[in-house]
SEMIZA-614629 format. One record per residue (C-alpha): chain; z, x, y; residue number from 1; residue in three letters. Coordinates in nm, 4 decimals, always signed. Each point is the difference from the previous one (the first is absolute). Example, Ala and Ser with C-alpha at 12.3 -4.5 7.8 and 13.67 -1.06 7.14 Angstrom:
<sites>
SITE; A; +0.7800; +1.2300; -0.4500; 1; ALA
SITE; A; -0.0660; +0.1370; +0.3440; 2; SER
</sites>
This chain:
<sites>
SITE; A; -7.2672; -6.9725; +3.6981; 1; UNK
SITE; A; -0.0852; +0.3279; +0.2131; 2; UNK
SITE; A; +0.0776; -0.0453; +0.3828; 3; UNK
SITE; A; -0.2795; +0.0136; +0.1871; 4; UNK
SITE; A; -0.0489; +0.1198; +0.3886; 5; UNK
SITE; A; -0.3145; -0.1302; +0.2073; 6; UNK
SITE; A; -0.3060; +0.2120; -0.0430; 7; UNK
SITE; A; -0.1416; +0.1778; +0.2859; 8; UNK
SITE; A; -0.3851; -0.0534; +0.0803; 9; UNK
SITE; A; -0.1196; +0.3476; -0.1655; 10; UNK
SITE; A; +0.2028; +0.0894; -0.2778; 11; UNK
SITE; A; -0.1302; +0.3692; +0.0127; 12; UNK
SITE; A; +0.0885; +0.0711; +0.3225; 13; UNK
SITE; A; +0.4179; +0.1181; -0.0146; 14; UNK
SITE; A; +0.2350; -0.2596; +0.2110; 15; UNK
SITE; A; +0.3093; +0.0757; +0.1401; 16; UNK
SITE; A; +0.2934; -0.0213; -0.2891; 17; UNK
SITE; A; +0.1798; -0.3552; +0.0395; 18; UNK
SITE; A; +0.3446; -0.0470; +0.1176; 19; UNK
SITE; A; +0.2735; +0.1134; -0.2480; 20; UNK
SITE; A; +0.0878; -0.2354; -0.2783; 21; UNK
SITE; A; +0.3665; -0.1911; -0.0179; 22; UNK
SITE; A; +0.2473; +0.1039; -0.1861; 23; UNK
SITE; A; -0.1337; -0.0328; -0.3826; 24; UNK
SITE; A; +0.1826; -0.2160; -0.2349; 25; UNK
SITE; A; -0.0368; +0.2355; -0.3302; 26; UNK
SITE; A; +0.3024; +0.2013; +0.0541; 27; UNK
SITE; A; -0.1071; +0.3453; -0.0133; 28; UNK
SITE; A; +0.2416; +0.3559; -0.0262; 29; UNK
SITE; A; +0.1782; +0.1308; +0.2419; 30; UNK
SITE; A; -0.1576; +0.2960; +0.1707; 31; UNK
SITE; A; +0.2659; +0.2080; +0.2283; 32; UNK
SITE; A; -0.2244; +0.0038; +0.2907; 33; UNK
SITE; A; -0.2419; -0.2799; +0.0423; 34; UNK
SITE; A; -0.1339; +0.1396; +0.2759; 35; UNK
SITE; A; -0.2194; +0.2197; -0.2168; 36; UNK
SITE; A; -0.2265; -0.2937; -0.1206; 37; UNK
SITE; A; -0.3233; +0.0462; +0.1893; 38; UNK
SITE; A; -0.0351; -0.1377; +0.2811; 39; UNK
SITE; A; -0.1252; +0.2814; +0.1884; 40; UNK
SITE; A; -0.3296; -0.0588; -0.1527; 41; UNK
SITE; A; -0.1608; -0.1648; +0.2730; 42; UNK
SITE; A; -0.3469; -0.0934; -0.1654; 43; UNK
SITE; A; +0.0097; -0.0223; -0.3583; 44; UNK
SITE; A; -0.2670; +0.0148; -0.2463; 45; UNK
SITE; A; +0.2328; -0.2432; -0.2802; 46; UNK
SITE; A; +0.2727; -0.2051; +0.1249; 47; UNK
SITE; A; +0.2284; -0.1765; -0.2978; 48; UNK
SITE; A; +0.2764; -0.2277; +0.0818; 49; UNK
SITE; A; +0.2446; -0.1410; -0.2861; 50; UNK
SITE; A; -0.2943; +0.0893; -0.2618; 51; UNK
SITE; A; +0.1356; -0.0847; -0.3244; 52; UNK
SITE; A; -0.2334; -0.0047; -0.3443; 53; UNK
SITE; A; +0.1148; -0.2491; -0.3177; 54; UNK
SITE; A; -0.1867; +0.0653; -0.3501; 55; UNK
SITE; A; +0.0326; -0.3595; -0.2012; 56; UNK
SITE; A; +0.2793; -0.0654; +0.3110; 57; UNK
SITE; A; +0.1744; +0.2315; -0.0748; 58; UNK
SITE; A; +0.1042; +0.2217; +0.2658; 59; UNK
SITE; A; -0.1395; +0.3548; +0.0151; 60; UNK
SITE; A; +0.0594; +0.1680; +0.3425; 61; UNK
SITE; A; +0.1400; -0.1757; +0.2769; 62; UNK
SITE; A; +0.1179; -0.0026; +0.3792; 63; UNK
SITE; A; -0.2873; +0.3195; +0.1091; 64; UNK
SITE; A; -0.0197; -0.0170; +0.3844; 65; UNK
SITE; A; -0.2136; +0.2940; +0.1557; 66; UNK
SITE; A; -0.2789; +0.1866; +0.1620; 67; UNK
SITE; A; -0.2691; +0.2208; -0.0570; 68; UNK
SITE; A; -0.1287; +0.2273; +0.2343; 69; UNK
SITE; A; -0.3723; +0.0625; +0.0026; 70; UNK
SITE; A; -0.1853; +0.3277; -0.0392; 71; UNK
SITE; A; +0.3405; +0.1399; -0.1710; 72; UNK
SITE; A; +0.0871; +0.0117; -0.3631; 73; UNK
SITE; A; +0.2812; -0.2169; -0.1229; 74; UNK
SITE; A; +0.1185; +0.0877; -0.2992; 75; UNK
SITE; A; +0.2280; -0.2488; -0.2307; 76; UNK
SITE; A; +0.2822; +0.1470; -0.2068; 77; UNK
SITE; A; +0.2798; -0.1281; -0.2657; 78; UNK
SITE; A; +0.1108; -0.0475; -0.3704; 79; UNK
SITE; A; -0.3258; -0.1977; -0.2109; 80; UNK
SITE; A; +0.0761; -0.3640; -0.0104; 81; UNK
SITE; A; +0.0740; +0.0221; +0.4177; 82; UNK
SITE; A; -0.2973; -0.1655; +0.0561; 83; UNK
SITE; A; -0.2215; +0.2731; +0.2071; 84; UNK
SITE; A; -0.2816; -0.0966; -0.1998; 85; UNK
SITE; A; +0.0257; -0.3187; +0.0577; 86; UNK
SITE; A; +0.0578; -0.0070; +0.3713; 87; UNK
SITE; A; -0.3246; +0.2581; +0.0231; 88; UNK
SITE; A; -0.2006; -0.2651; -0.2021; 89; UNK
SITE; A; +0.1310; -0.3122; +0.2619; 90; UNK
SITE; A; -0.2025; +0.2204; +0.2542; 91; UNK
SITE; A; -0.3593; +0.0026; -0.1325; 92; UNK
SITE; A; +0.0729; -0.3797; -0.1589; 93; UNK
SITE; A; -0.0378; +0.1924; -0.3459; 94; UNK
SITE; A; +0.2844; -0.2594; -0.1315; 95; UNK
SITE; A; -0.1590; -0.2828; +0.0336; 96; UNK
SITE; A; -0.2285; +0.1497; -0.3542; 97; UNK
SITE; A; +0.3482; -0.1179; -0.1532; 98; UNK
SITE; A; +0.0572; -0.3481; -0.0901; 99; UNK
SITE; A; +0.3468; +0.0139; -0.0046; 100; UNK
SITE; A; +0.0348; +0.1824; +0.3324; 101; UNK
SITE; A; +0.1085; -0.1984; +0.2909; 102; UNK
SITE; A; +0.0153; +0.1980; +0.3743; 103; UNK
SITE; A; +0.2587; -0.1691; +0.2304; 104; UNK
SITE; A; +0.0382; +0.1201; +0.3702; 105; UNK
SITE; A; -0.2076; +0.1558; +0.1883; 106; UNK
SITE; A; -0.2332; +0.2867; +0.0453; 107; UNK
SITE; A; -0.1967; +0.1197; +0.2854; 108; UNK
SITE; A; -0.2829; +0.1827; +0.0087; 109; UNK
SITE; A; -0.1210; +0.1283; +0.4242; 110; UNK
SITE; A; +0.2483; -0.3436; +0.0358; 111; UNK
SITE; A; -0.2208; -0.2206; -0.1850; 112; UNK
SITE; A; +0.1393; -0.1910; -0.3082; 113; UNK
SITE; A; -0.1293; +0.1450; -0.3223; 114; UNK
SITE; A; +0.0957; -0.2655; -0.2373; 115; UNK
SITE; A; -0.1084; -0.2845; +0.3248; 116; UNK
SITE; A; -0.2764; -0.2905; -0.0134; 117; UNK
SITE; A; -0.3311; +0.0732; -0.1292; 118; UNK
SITE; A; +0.0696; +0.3875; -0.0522; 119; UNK
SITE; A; -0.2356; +0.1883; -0.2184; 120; UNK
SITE; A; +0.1649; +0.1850; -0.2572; 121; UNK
SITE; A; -0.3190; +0.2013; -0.0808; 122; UNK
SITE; A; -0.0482; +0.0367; +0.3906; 123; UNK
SITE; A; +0.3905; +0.1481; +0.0179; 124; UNK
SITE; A; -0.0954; +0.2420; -0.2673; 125; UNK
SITE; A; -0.2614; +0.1187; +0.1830; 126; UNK
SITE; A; +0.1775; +0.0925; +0.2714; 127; UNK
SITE; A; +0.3014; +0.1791; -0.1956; 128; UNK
SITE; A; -0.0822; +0.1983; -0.2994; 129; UNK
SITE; A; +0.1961; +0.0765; -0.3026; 130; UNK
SITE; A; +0.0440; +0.2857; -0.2126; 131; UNK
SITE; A; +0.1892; -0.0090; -0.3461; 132; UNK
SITE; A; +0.2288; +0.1893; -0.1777; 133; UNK
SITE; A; -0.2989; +0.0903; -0.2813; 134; UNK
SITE; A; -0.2980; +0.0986; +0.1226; 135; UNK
SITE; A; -0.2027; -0.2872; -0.0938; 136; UNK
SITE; A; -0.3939; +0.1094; +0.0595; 137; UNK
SITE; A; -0.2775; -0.2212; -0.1289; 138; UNK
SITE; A; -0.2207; +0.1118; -0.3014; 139; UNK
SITE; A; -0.2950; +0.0373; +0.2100; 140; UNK
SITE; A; -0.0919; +0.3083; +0.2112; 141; UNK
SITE; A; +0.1584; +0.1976; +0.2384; 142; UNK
SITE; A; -0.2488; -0.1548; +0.2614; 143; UNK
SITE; A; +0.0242; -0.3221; -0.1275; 144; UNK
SITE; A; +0.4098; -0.0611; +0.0048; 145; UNK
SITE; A; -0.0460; +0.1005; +0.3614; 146; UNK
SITE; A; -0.3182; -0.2499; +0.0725; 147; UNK
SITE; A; +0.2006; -0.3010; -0.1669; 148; UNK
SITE; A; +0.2190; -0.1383; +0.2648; 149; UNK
SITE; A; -0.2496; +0.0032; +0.2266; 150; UNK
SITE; A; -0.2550; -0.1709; -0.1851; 151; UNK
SITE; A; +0.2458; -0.2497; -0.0703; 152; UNK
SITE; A; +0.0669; -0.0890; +0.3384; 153; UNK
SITE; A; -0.3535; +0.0636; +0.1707; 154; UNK
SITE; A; +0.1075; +0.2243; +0.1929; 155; UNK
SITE; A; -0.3438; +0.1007; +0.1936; 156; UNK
SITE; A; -0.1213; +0.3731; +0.0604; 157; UNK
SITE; A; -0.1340; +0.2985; -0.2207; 158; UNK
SITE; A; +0.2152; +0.0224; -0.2560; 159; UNK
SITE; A; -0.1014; +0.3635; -0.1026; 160; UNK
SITE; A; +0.1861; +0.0911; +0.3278; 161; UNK
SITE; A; +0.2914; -0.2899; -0.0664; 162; UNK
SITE; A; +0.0851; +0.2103; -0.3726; 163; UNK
SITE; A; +0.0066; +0.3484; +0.1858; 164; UNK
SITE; A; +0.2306; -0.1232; +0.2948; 165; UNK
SITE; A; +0.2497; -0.1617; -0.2677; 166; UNK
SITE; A; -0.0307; +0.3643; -0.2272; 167; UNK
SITE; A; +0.0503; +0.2143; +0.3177; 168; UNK
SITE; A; +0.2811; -0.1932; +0.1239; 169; UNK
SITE; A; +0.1777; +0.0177; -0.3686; 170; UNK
SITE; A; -0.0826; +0.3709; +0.0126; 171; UNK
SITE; A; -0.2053; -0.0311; -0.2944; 172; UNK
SITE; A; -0.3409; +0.0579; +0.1324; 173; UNK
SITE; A; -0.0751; +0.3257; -0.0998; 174; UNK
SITE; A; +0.1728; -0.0005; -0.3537; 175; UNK
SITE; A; -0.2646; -0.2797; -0.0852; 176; UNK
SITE; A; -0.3130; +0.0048; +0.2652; 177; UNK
SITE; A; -0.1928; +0.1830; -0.3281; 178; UNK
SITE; A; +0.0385; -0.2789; -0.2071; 179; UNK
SITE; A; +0.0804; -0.3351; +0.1336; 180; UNK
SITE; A; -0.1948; -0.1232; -0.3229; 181; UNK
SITE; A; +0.2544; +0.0805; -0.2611; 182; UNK
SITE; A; +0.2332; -0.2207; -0.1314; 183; UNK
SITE; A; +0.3497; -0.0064; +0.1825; 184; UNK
SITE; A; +0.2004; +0.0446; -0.3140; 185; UNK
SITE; A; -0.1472; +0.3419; -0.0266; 186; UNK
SITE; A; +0.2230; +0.0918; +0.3369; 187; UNK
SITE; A; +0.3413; +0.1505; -0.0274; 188; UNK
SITE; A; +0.3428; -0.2582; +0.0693; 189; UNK
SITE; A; +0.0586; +0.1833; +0.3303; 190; UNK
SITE; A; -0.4024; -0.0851; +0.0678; 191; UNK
SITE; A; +0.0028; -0.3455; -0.1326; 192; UNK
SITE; A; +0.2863; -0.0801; +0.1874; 193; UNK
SITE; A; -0.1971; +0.1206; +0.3376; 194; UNK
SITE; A; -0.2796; -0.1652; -0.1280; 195; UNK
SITE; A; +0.2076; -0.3725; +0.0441; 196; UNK
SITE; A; +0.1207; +0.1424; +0.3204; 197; UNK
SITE; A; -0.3684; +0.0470; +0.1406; 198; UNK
SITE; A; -0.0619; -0.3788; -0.1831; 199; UNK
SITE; A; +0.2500; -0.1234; +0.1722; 200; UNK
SITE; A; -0.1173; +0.1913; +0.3225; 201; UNK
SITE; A; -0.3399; -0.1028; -0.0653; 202; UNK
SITE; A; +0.0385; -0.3616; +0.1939; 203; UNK
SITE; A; +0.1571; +0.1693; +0.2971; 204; UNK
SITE; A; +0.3378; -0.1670; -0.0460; 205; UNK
SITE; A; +0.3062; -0.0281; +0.2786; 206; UNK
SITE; A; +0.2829; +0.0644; -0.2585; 207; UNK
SITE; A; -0.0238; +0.1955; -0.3227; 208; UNK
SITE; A; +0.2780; -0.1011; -0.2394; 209; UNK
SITE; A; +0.1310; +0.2528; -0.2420; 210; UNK
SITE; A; +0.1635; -0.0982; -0.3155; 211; UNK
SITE; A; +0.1823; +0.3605; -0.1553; 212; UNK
SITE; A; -0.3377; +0.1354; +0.0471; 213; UNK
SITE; A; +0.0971; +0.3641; -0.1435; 214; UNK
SITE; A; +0.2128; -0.1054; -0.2520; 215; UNK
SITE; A; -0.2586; +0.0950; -0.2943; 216; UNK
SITE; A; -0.0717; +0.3425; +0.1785; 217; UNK
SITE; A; +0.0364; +0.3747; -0.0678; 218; UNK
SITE; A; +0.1726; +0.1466; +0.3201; 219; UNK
SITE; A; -0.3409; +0.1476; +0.1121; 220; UNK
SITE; A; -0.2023; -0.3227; +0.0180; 221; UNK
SITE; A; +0.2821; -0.1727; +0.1598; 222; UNK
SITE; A; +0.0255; +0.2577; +0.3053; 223; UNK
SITE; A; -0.3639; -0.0799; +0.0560; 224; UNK
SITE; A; +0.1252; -0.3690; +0.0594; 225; UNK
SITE; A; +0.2476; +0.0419; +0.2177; 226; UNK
SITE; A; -0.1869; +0.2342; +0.1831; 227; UNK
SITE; A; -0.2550; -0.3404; +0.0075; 228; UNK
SITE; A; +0.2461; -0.2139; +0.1227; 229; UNK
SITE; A; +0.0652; +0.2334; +0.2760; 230; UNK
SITE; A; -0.3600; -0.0107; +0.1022; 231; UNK
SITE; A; -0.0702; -0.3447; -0.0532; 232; UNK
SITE; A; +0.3157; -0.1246; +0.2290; 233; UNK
SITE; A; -0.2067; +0.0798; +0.2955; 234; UNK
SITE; A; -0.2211; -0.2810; -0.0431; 235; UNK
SITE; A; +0.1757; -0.2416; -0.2799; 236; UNK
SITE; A; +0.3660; -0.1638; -0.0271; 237; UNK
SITE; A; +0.1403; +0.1405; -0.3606; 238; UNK
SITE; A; +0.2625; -0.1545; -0.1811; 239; UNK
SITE; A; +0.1002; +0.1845; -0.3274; 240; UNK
SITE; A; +0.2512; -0.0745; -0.2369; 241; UNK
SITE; A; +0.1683; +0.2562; -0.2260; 242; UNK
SITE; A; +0.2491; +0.1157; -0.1940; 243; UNK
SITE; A; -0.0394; +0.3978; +0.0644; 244; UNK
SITE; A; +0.2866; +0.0278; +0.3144; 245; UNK
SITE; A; -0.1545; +0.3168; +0.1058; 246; UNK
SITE; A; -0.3668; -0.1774; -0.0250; 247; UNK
SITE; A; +0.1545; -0.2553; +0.2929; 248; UNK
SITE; A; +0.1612; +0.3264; +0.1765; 249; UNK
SITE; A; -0.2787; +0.1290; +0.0349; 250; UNK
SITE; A; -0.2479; -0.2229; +0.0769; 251; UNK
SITE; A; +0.1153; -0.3117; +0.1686; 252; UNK
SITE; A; +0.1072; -0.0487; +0.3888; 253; UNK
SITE; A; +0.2358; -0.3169; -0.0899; 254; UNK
SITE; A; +0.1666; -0.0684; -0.3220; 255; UNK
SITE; A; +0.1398; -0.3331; -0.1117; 256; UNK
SITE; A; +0.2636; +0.0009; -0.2779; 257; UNK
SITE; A; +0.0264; -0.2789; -0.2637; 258; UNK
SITE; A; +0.2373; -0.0536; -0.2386; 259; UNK
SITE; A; +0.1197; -0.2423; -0.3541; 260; UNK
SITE; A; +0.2422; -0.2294; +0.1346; 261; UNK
SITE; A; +0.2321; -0.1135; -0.3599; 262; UNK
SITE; A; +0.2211; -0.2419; +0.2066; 263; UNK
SITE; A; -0.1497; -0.2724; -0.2789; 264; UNK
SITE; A; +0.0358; +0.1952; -0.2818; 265; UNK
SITE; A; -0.2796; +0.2429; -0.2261; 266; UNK
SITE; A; -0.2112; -0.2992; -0.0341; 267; UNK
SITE; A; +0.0051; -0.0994; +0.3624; 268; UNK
SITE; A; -0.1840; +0.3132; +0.1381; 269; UNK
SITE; A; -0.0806; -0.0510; +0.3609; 270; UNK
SITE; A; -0.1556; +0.2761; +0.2194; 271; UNK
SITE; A; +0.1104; +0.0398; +0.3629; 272; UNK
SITE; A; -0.0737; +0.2319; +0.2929; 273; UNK
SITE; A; +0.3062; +0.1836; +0.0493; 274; UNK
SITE; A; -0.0843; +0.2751; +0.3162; 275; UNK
SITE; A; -0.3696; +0.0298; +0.1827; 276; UNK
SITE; A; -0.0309; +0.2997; +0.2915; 277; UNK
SITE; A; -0.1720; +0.3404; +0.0384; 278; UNK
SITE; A; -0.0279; +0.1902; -0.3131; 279; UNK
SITE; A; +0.2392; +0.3048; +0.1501; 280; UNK
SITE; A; +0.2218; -0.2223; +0.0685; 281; UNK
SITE; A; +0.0210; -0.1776; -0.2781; 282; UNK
SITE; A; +0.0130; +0.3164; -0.2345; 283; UNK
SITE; A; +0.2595; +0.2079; +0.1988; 284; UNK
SITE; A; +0.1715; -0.2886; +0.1664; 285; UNK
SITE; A; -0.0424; -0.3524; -0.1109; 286; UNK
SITE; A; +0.2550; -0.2481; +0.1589; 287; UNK
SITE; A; +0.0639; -0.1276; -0.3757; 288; UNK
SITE; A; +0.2334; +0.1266; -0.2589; 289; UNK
SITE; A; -0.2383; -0.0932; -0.2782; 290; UNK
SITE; A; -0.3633; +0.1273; +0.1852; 291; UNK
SITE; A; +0.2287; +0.3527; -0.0257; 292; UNK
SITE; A; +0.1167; -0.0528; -0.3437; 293; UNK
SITE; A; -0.4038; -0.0380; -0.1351; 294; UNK
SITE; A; -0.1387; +0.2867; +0.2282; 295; UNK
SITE; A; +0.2538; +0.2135; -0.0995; 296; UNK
SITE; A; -0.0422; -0.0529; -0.3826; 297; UNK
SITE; A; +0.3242; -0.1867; -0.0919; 298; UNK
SITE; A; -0.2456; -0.2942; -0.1305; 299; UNK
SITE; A; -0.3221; -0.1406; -0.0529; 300; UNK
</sites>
């Protein structure tokens, strides 16, 4: 069952962040210096508290306590099989598309329960958009892919203007203003990729979530995404996860570090959160032995 907290009278209006949690059960690692979890983060955008995600029961990633800043870019780092991706999709409710999934604890989104009473899971979605690792465009038109999410939700207004905002905000605008009409397969990765971003952008979300976003991009196309997420923090909360260390070094304000905990053995895999702090910190500092040991190259 996922703890729930009371819901405040207008869910998209951001509430104070509650009080901090008790001690959690799930025992967790040691970090050196716990006073590096976030609690300077005064009002959050997410808010988890002993999160932990179980495919058939099984456990997959357990004991993840933190915050999210909003209007910064978060990035999520560690060996695959850590559970980043999983954690990213707890945030957007994008597990709950797998039967086996269960979500225990508790996430916050502007202090309001995610996974509480009568949420909306397409309403959540709305709100916080998500971008995948491939870039995934429909086999319509450029105009069209834009126009979708929209449609789908009603969303009133001219929608001619509502597909130009999204382009121009996923700097795509003028690479395709000539011929919104053609097929989006036609585009290049690094433009397809964009192309999601301005779907995504296109139901003026909160939170964009990033899932290894460049990972199937030449060098050029993904500088022209990072340079995005640099323009795009100014009005949306980004979360990315990624393997690339100097992707996360160069992008992100606050980096959280997860990491395959074998206590149980190879075929009791369970992801933890190992270090969470500012992203210079955590690169040329972390309070951690192992956060040092994966920046540094000696693993992962």
């Amino acid at each position: 069952m996922v703890k729930t907290v009371p819901e405040a009278e207008n869910p998209q209006i951001p509430a104070e962040p509650p009080a901090a949690p008790a001690a959690v059960s799930v025992p967790t690692p040691t970090v050196s210096h716990p006073e590096v979890v976030d609690n300077a983060i005064e009002r959050p955008v997410f808010e988890t508290r002993d999160l932990a995600v179980r495919y058939a029961g099984k456990p997959a990633v357990l004991g993840v306590s933190l915050k999210v800043p909003e209007k910064e870019i978060t990035a999520f780092i560690g060996p695959s099989g850590c559970g980043k991706s999983t954690i990213l999709r707890c945030l957007d409710r994008m597990n709950d598309l797998i039967p086996s999934a269960t979500v225990e604890g508790t996430v916050l989104y502007h202090g309001h329960d995610l996974y509480g009473p009568g949420v909306d899971p397409v309403q959540v979605r709305k709100r916080i958009g998500m971008v995948f690792q491939k870039p995934n465009p429909f086999p319509k038109s450029i105009y069209e892919n834009i126009a979708f999410g929209p449609r789908v939700l009603g969303l009133k207004g001219n929608m001619d203007e509502m597909v130009e905002t999204a382009l121009r905000r996923a700097s795509l605008w003028d690479d395709v203003k000539d011929r919104l009409k053609d097929n989006a397969f036609g585009m290049s990765g690094g433009q397809q990729q964009r192309l999601c971003i301005a779907r995504a952008l296109a139901t003026d979300p909160d939170v964009l979530l990033m899932d290894e976003p460049c990972s199937a991009l030449d060098p050029i196309s993904t500088g022209r995404i990072e340079d995005l997420m640099h323009e795009l923090k100014n009005s949306v909360s980004i979360v990315i996860v990624t393997h690339n260390m100097q992707q996360a070094a160069r992008v992100s304000d606050r980096t959280a570090f997860f990491i395959v905990d074998l206590d149980g053995g190879e075929d009791r895999r369970i992801g933890r959160l190992v270090e969470y702090g500012p992203t210079g910190r955590i690169f040329t500092n972390p309070h951690d032995t192992r956060t040092e040991e994966y920046v540094t190259g000696k693993f992962g």
